[in-house]
C-alpha beads as a LAMMPS data file, in Angstrom:
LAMMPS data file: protein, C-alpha beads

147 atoms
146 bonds

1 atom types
1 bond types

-500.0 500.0 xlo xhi
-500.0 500.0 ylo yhi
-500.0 500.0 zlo zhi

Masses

1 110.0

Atoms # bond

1 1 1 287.398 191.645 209.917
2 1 1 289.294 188.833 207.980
3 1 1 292.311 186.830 207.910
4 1 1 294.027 185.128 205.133
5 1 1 296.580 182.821 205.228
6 1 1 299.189 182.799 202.582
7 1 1 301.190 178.982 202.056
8 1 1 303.689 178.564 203.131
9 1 1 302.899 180.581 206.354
10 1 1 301.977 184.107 205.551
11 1 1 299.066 185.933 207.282
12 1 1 297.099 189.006 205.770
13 1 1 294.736 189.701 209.052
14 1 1 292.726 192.907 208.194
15 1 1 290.324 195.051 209.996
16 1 1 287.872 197.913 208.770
17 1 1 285.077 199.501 211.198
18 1 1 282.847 201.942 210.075
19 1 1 281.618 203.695 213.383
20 1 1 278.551 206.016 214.010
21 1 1 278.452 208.196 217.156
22 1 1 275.056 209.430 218.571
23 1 1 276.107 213.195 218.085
24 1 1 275.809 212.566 214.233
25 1 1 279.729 211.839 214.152
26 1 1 280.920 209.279 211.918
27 1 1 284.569 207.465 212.076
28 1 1 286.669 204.878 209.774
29 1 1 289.330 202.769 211.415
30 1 1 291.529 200.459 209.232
31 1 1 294.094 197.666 210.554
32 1 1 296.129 196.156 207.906
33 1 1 298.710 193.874 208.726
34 1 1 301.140 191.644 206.720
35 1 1 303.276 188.837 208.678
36 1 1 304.641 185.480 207.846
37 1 1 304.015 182.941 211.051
38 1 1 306.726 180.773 211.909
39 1 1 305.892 177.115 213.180
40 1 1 302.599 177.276 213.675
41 1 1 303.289 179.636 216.896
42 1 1 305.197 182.816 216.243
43 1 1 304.294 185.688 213.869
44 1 1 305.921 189.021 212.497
45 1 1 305.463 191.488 211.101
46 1 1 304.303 195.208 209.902
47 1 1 301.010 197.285 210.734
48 1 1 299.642 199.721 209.780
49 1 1 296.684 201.661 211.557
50 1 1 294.390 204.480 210.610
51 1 1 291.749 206.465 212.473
52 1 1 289.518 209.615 210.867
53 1 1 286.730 211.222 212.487
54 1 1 284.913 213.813 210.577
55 1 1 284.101 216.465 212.990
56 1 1 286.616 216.679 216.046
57 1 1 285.407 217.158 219.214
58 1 1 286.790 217.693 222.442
59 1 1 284.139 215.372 224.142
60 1 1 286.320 212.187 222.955
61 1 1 289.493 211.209 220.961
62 1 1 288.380 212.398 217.644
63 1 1 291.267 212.529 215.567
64 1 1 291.875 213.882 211.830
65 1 1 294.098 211.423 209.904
66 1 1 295.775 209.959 212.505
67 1 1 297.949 207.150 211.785
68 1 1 300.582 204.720 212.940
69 1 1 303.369 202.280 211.514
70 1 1 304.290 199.569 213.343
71 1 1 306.383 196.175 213.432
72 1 1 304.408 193.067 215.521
73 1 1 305.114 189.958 217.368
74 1 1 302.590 187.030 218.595
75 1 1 303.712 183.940 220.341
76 1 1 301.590 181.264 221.287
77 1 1 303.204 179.730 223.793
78 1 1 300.168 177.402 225.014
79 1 1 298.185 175.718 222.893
80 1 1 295.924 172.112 224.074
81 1 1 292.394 171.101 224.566
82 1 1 291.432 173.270 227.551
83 1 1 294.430 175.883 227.721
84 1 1 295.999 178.397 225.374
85 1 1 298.169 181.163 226.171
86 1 1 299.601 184.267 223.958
87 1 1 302.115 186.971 224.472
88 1 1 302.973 189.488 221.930
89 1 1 303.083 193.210 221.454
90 1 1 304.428 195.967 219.073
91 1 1 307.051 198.600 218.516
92 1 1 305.755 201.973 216.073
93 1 1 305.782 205.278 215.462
94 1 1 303.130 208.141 214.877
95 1 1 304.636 210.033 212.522
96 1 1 301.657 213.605 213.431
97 1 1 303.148 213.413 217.086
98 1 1 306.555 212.158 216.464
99 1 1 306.324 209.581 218.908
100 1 1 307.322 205.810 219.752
101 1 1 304.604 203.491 220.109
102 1 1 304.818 200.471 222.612
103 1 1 302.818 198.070 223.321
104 1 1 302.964 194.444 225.367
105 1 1 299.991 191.809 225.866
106 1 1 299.751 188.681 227.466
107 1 1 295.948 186.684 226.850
108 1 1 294.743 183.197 228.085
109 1 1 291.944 181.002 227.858
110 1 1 290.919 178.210 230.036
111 1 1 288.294 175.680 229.032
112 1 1 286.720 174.605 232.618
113 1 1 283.689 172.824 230.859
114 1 1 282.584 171.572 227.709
115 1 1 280.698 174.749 227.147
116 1 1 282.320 176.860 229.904
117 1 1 285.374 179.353 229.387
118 1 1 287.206 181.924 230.639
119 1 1 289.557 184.706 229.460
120 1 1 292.082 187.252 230.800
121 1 1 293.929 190.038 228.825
122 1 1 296.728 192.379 230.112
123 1 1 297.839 195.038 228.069
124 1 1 300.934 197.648 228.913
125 1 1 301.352 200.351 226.553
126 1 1 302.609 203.400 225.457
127 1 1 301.067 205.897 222.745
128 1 1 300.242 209.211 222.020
129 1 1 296.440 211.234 221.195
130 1 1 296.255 214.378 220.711
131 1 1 299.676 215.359 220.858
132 1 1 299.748 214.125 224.290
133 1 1 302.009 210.452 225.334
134 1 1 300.864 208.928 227.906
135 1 1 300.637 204.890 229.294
136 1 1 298.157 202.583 229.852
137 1 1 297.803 199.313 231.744
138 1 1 294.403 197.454 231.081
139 1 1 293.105 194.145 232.573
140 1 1 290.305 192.275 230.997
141 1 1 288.002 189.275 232.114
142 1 1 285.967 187.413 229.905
143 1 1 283.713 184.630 230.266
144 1 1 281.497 182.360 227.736
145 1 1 279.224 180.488 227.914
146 1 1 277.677 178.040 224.697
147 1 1 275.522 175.962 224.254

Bonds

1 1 1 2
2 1 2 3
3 1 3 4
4 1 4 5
5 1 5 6
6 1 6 7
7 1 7 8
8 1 8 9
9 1 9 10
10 1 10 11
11 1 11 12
12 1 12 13
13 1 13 14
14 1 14 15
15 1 15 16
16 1 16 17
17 1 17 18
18 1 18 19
19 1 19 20
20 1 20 21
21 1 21 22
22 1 22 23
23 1 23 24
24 1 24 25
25 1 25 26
26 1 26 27
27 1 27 28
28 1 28 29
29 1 29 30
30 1 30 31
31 1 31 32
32 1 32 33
33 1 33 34
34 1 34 35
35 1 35 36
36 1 36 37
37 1 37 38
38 1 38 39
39 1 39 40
40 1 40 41
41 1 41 42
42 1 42 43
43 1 43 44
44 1 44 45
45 1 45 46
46 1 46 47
47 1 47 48
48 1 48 49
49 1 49 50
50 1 50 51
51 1 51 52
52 1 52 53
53 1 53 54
54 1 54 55
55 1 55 56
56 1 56 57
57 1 57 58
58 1 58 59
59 1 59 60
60 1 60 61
61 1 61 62
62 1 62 63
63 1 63 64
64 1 64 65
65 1 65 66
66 1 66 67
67 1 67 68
68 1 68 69
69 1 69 70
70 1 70 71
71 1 71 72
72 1 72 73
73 1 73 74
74 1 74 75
75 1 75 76
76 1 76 77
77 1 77 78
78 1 78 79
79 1 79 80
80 1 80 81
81 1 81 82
82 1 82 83
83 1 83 84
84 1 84 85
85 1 85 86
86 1 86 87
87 1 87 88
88 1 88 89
89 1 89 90
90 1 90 91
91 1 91 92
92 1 92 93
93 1 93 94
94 1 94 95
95 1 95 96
96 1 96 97
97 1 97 98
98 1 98 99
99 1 99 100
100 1 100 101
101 1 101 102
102 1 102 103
103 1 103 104
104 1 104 105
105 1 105 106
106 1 106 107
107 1 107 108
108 1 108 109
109 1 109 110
110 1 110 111
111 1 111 112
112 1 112 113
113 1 113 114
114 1 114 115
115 1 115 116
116 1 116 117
117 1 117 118
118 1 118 119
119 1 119 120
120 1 120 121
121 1 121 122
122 1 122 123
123 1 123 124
124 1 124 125
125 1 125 126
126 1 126 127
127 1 127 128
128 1 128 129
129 1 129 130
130 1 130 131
131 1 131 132
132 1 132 133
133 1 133 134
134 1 134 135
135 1 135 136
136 1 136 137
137 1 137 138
138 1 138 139
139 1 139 140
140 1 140 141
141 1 141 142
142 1 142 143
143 1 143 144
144 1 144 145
145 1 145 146
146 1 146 147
């Protein structure tokens, strides 16, 4: 994973996984995405996302080629010493299924110690695998602890 920053405010945030499955599968997924971040706290932008699997399977998503095209928006609309919040999402299109992408988030992070923290996702989406749409509502809990 990186992330550059462009002056005056652009952001080049980029993602590549190489993944290995234990039936001998293998996988690339690529993220690229080009924005420009307004004020410190709101960003834009386009994405684009590709996933290949080499041998499909029907034992999980294994798609050939599959990509996506998307436009994004992040908002950071808490930001001091022990609390952030964010809220974005995205608006695409897979172009093999012919189908609208959607997707909304909302993340925070609360510092209750110097080396204490905690962290909540909630995603709502809409997409489309294997030719199939369908919509998704995840909830995620996180907590760290450094030393």
């Amino acid at each position: 994973m990186g992330d550059y920053i462009i002056k005056p405010a652009g952001s080049l945030p980029e993602s590549y996984a190489f993944i290995t499955v234990s039936d001998d599968n293998k996988a690339n997924r690529l993220i690229l995405r080009f924005g420009k971040i307004f004020d410190k706290i709101v960003g834009v932008g386009y994405e684009y996302y590709y996933y290949d699997v080499k041998n499909q399977t029907s034992l999980y998503w294994s798609p050939e080629n599959f990509e996506s095209h998307s436009i994004w928006a992040d908002w950071e609309i808490v930001n001091d010493a022990d609390v952030t919040a964010n809220i974005g999402g995205r608006l695409g299109y897979i172009p093999t299924d012919e189908f609208i992408l959607r997707e909304f988030y909302g993340v925070t992070s609360v510092k209750l110690a110097d080396s204490f923290t905690i962290q909540g996702r909630l995603t709502f989406s809409t997409t489309a695998q294997s030719g199939e749409g369908y919509t998704s509502t995840s909830l995620g809990l996180s907590a760290f602890w450094g030393f």
